[in-house]
C-alpha positions in Angstrom: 58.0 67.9 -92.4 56.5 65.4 -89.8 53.5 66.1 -89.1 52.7 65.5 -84.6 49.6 65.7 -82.3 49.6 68.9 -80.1 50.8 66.9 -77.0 54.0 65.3 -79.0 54.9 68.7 -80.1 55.0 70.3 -76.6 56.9 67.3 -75.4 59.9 68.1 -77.6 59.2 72.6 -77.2 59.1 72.3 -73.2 62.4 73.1 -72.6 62.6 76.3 -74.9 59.4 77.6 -74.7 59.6 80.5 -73.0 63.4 81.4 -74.8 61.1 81.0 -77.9 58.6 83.6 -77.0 60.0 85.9 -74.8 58.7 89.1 -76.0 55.0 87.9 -76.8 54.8 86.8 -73.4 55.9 89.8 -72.0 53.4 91.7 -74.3 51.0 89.6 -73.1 51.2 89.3 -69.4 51.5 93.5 -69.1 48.3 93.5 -70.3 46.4 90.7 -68.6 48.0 91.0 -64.7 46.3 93.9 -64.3 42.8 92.4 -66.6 42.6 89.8 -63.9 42.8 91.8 -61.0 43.0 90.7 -57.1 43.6 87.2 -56.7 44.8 87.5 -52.9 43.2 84.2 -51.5 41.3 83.7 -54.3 40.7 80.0 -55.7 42.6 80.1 -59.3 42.6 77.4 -62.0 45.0 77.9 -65.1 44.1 75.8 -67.5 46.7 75.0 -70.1 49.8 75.9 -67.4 52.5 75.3 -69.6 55.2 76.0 -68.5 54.1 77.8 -65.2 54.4 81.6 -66.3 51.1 82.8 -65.2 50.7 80.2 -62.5 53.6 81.5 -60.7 52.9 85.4 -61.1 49.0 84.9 -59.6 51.2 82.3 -56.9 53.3 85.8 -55.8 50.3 88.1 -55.9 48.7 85.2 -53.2 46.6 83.6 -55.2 45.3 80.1 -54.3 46.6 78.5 -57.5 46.1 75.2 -59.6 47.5 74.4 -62.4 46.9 71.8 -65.1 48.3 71.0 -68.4 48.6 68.1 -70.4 52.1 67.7 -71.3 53.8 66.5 -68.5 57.1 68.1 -69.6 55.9 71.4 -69.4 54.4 70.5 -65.7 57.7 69.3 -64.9 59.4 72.8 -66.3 56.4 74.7 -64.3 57.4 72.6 -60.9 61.0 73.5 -61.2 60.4 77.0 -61.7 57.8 77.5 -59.1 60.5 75.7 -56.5 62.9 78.6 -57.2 60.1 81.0 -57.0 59.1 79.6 -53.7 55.5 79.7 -54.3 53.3 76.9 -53.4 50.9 76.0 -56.3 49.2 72.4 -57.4 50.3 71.0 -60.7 48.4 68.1 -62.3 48.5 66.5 -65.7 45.0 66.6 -67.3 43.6 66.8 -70.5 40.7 69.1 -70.7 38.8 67.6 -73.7 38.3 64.8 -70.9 35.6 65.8 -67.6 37.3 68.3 -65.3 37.4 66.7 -61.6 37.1 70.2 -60.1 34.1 70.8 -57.6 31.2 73.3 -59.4 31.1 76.6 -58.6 34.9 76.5 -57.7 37.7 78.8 -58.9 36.7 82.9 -58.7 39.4 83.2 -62.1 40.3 80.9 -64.4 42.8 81.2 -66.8 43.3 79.3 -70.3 46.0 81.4 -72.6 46.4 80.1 -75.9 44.9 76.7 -75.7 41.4 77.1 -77.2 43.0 77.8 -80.3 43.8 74.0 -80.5 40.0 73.1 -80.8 37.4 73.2 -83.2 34.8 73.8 -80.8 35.9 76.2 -78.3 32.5 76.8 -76.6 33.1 72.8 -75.2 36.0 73.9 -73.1 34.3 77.3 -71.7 30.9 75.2 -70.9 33.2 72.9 -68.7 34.4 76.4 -67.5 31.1 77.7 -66.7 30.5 74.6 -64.5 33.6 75.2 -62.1 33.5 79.0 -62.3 31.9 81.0 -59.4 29.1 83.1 -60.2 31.2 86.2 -59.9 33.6 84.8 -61.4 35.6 85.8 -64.3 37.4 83.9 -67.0 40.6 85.1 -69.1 41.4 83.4 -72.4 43.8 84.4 -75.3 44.3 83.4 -78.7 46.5 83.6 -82.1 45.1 86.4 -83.7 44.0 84.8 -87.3 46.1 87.0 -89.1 49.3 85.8 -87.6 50.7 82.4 -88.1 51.1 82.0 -84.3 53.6 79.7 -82.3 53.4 77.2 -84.2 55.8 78.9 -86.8 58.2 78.4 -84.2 57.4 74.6 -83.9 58.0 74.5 -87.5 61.4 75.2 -86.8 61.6 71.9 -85.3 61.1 70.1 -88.3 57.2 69.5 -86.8 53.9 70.3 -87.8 51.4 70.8 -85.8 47.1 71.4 -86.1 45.8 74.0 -84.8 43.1 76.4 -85.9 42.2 79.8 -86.9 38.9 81.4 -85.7 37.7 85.3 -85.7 36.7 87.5 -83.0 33.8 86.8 -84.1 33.7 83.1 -83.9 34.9 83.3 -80.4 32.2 86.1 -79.4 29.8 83.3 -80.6 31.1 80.3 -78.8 31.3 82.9 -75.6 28.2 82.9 -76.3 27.0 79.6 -76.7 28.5 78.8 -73.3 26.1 81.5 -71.5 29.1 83.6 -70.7 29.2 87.5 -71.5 32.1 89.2 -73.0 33.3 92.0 -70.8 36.4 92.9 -72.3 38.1 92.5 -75.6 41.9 93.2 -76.0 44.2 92.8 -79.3 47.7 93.1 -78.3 50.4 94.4 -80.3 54.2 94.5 -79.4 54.6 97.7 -77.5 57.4 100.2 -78.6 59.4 99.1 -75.3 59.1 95.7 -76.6 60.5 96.8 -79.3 63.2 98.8 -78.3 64.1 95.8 -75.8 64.5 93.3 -78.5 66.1 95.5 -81.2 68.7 96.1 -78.4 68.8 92.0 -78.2 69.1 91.8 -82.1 65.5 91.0 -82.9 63.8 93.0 -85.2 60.5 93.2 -84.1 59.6 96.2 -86.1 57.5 94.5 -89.0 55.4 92.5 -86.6 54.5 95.7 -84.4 51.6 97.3 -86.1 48.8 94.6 -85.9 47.8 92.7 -83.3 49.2 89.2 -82.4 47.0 88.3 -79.5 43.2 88.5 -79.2 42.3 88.5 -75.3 38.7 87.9 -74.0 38.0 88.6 -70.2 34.4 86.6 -70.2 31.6 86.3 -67.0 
């Protein structure tokens, strides 16, 4: 198996990310919409866009919304499908081991689902969060459960491999930490029955993956 960096393996899963993972996303979001709360004319940074799918729901609920990644194929799949939403959002191509050009004291919610799991050193990423947050703020970030192999099982499966890396609730309740934010909520997500249901009805069994959690979810301040 060839073994890519992070970025190389995005550019070759942009255009069937979302196929890939429809049902974990789905999971996810009916969980964290309603976690993040308002957004109606609220500044909004989501950090690690992909491919645009919560940029665009916080877009409709009239959020003011930016959105960075840095694969530029999955910004270019996020720009096509917010033209067909018909939502106005700012895409740029960044990559947020470098400085952040965002303003301090900025965004009222940011957003960053399951990209710290591709650093060693989470806590670097949410300081350069701190910095840009608002002090009432809030901050949403999910991860790979480390009992589950995560998405990148699914990149396997194109004859890639690529590193990423397993860390506890515990680990990320210390890095919180470390970057003088405080945990207000913790989620684990689990496929719902629905989900289920839905995806049996698809022929996908998602029955042995249903009772444990796949997602840890942090809502931080």
């Amino acid at each position: 198996m060839k073994t890519v960096t992070i970025k190389e393996a995005y550019k070759q899963w942009a255009n069937r990310y979302e196929e890939d993972l429809p049902y974990l996303f789905e999971s996810e979001s009916e969980k964290v919409i309603p976690l993040i709360g308002n957004v109606k004319n609220k500044q909004v940074l989501d950090l690690g866009c992909g491919t645009g799918r919560y940029s665009i729901a916080l877009a409709k609920k009239g959020g003011v919304v930016t959105a960075v990644d840095f694969s530029d194929e999955m910004i270019n799949v996020a720009k096509n499908k917010a033209k067909k939403a018909n939502v106005d959002i700012k895409f740029q191509s960044l990559d947020i081991k470098k400085k952040l050009p965002f303003p301090l004291k900025k965004f009222d919610v940011v957003l960053s689902m399951l990209v710290l799991g591709h650093f060693k050193h989470p806590e670097k990423i949410l300081k350069k969060i701190s910095k840009i947050l608002k002090p009432n703020g809030i901050c949403i970030i999910s991860t790979f459960h480390p009992q589950k192999e995560g998405k990148f099982a699914l990149v396997q499966s194109l004859g890639l491999d690529a590193r990423k890396y397993k860390q506890s609730k515990e680990e990320y309740v210390e890095a919180i930490k470390k970057a003088n934010f405080s945990l207000e909520k913790y989620l684990e997500i689990k496929f719902p029955k629905k989900i289920v249901v839905k995806a049996k009805k698809d022929g996908v069994n998602l029955e042995p993956y249903s009772h444990k959690p796949f997602l840890m979810v942090f809502k931080i301040k």
